[in-house]
C-alpha positions in Angstrom: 61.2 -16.6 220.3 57.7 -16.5 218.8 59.0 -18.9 216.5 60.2 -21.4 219.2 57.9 -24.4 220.6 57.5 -24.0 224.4 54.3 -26.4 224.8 55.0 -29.4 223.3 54.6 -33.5 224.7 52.2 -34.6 227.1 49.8 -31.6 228.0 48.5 -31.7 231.8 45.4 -29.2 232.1 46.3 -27.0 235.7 43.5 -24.7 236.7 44.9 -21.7 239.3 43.2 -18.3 240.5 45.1 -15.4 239.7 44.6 -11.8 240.0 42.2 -10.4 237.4 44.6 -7.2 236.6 47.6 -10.7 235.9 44.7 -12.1 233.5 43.8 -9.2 232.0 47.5 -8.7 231.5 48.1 -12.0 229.3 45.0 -12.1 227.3 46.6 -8.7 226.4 50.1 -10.1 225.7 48.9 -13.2 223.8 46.3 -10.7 221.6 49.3 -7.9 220.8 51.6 -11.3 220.1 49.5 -13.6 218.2 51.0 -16.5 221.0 48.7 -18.9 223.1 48.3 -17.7 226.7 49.1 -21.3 227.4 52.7 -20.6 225.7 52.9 -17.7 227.3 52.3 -18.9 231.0 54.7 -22.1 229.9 57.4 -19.7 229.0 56.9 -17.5 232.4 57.0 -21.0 234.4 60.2 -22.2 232.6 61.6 -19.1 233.4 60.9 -18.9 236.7 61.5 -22.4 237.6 65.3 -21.8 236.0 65.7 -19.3 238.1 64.5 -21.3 241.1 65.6 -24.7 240.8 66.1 -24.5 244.8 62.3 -24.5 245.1 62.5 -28.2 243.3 65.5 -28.9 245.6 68.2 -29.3 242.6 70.7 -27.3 244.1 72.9 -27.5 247.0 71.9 -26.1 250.2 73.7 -22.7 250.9 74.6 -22.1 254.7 
């Protein structure tokens, strides 16, 4: 996965306030992986909008 290109194309700059124990967390993750924070937040947000393609409304209302 490390391998893998998650950020590539147009780049769009997003500034957000997160908890500092959450950006403590992936300066950690990208030091111990050698990986961007800016792939690693890409990868979490990929994920997570996979997971919730309702929030973009892609998916058929359930009733």
């Amino acid at each position: 996965m490390k391998s893998q290109k998650h950020n590539e194309g147009e780049l769009k700059k997003v500034t957000v306030n997160i908890e500092v124990k959450v950006a403590q967390d992936l300066e950690l993750m990208s030091k111990n992986t050698g990986m961007p924070v800016d792939d690693i937040v890409t990868i979490a947000l990929k994920r997570f909008r996979s997971s919730h393609s309702d929030y973009l409304k892609q998916t058929p209302a359930v009733e």
